[in-house]
C-alpha positions, 0 to 999 in steps of 0.5 A: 500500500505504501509503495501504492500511494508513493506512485500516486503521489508522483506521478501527480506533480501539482502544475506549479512545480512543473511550470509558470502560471502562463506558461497554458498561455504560451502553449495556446498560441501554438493551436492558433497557429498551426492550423494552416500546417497540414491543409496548406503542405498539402494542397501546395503538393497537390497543387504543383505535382497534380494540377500544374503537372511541374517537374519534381525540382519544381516541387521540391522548390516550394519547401526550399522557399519556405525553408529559406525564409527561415534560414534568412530570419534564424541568422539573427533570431537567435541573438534578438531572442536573447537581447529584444522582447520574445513576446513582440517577436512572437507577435511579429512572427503570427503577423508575418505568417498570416500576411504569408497565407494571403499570399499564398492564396492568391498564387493558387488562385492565378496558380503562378508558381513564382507567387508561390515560392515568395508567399512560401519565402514569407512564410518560413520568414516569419516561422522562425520569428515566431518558433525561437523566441517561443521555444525560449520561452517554454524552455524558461516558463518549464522545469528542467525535469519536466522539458520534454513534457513541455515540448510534449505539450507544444506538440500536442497543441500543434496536432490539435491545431492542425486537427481543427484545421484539417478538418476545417480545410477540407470541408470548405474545400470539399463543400466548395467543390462540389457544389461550386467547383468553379469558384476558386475563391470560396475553394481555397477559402480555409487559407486566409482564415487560417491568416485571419486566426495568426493574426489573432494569436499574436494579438492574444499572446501579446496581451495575456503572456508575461515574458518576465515570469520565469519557472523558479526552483523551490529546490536550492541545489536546482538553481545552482546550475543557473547561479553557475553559468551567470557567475561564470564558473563553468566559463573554462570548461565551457570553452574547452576543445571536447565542448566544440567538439560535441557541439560541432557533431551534433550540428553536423548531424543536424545539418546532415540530417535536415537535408535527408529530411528533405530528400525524400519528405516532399516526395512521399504525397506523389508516390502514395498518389501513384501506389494508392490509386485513390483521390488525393482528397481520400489519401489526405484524410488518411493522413489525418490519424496520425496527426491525431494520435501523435496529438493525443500522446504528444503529452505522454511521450513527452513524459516518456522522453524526459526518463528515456536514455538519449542514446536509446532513443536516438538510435531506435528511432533512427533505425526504426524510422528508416524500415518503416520509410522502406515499408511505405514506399516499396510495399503498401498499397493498401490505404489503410496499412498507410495510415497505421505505418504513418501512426507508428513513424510520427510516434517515433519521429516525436519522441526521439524529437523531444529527447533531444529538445531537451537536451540542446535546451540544457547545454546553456541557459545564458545562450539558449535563445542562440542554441534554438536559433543555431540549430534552426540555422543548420535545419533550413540549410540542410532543408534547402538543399535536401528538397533540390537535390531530392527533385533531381534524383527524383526526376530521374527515379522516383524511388531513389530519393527513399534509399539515400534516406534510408542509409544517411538517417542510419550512418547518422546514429553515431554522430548524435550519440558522439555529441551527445556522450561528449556534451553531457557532461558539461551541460549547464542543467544537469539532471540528477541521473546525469551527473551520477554517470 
């Protein structure tokens, strides 16, 4: 009975020690501005593959673009994150998305692709003006021990999020389309009241958010960490030789990484559209599910991933990503097993994603606003060149792009694993296991 009620008692944390009073504030912009994600991903490759029959350099552009724009702002987000207002750069970055998807609708409407690959420059613009600084933010409004269950909670507003706006999407834009198939305008509808409701969030989130509550430790020897890094005791071993050298891995994993990501991911949509054989709109609600499951859990897993060793998660998620991208492509055709194999994958891809949120959230305190924006800078260059290089090897076999994927994210497992044994000694917020090793 006594080990009984211990369980219960831990596992039911009052919301206090884990978080700021706000911090449920920060996390409902997240919903808000989220609800174009799928919907607009998926017309976008609808669109260019499907209507506009373009090339798949053409198609690989348009994430290209986007991603673009992200680079352009993550140059410098990183440094305003830590010397200007996050709450004004969240606002600024909602209003620069929803301008972004004026655009883009009005590109659809004359279907001009260059108008496209600007509104999709703006839009990744805008993303990380909006992404950094509130990643700062729930790294500050959070517990160290509870910051994977933070992103876990960013994550689970963002898949309901796109949830509503799925469902919302494709209503409109099925309704339309079947009873006014040539009103283009009332169609794509859901598009600019997805920029209306980015506007609203970023005035929301500049009224309700106060940016200078800070999660404070009732636990003295928690706070040591913070105390350290200011104080500059930690300064020598900060600058050491091994503490570039785990930096320098892990960013080249990034980096690495992203541009696999972006080989193949623009790819997929077109080879279920040839392998299913279905409506576009049917294989899109098929989707859906593993949007909602990975909503759902998003929470759990975030639980999970703040106990999970990093080395475990990284490397099984790796190795599981990689079969289960082999599966899809060479071997379902049925709609169903799709859906159920896309559970899986975005359940995977989100944990091992949380696990090491927090761990890049804990290598500094003072610079964490640059790490955020460091690590974004690495993402959209490999998420650049990924998208290119994978429409030109797409252009010359549609299945390619899949096996260079597939070898990269396995050869990848040792240079996150590196990193992180070399780093985690000297991470600014040490979790107590950690510093037991």
């Amino acid at each position: 009975m006594q080990l009984h009620l211990r369980k219960v008692k831990k596992s039911s944390i009052p919301h206090s020690q884990k978080y700021t009073s706000d911090f449920d504030s920060v996390i409902l912009i997240v919903i808000w501005n989220s609800l174009g994600f799928f919907f607009v991903d998926f017309i976008m490759v609808y669109m260019i593959n499907q209507v506009m029959s373009a090339s798949g350099v053409a198609l690989g552009l348009f994430p290209a673009f986007l991603t673009f724009g992200g680079l352009i702002s993550s140059l410098f987000i990183g440094y305003l994150t830590d010397h200007v207002s996050k709450q004004k750069l969240v606002m600024i970055g909602s209003f620069g998305r929803g301008l972004s998807y004026f655009g883009l609708y009005t590109s659809i409407i004359l279907q001009s692709l260059p108008g496209i690959y600007t509104s999709s420059f703006l839009l990744g613009f805008g993303a990380m003006l909006f992404w950094v600084p509130l990643d700062t933010l729930i790294s500050e409004k959070s517990s160290k021990h509870h910051r994977s269950s933070a992103f876990g909670r960013r994550r689970f507003a963002l898949g309901i999020g796109q949830v509503i706006g799925t469902i919302v999407g494709f209503s409109i834009f099925g309704l339309a389309s079947y009873f006014t198939p040539d009103n283009v305008f009332l169609i794509f509808l859901a598009i600019p009241i997805f920029g209306l409701a980015n506007f609203y969030a970023g005035i929301r989130f500049s009224l309700v958010v106060d940016e200078k509550q800070k999660f404070t430790y009732s636990n003295e020897k928690d706070n040591e960490d913070d105390d350290s890094e200011i104080s500059g005791i930690t300064s020598t071993e900060r600058s050491s030789n091994h503490y570039v050298l785990g930096l320098a891995l892990l960013f080249f994993a990034l980096i690495l990484g992203a541009i696999n990501i972006g080989i193949y991911r623009p790819f997929i949509l077109p080879i279920v559209f040839t392998n299913m054989n279905e409506p576009p709109a049917l294989i899109s609600w098929f989707y859906l599910p593993a949007t909602i499951v990975g909503t759902l859990i998003a929470p759990k897993l975030g639980v999970m991933a703040d106990k999970v060793n990093p080395y475990i998660a990284i490397s099984v998620s790796a190795i599981i990503g990689g079969i289960l991208t082999w599966i899809i492509v060479f071997f379902t055709t049925n709609i169903w097993i799709l859906s159920i194999l896309l559970i899986f994958d975005t359940t995977i891809m989100l944990t091992s994603g949380f696990v090491f949120m927090n761990f890049l959230s804990r290598v500094s305190i003072k610079h964490r606003g640059k790490f955020f924006g460091l690590t974004t800078t690495f993402d959209s260059i490999g998420m650049i060149i990924g998208p290119i290089l994978g429409g030109i090897v797409y252009d010359l076999n549609s299945t390619t792009p899949f096996l260079i994927s597939i070898f990269v994210e396995w050869l990848l497992i040792p240079f996150f694993i590196i990193g992180i044994w070399i780093l985690n000694p000297q991470v600014v917020e040490s979790l107590e296991n950690e510093k037991s090793k």
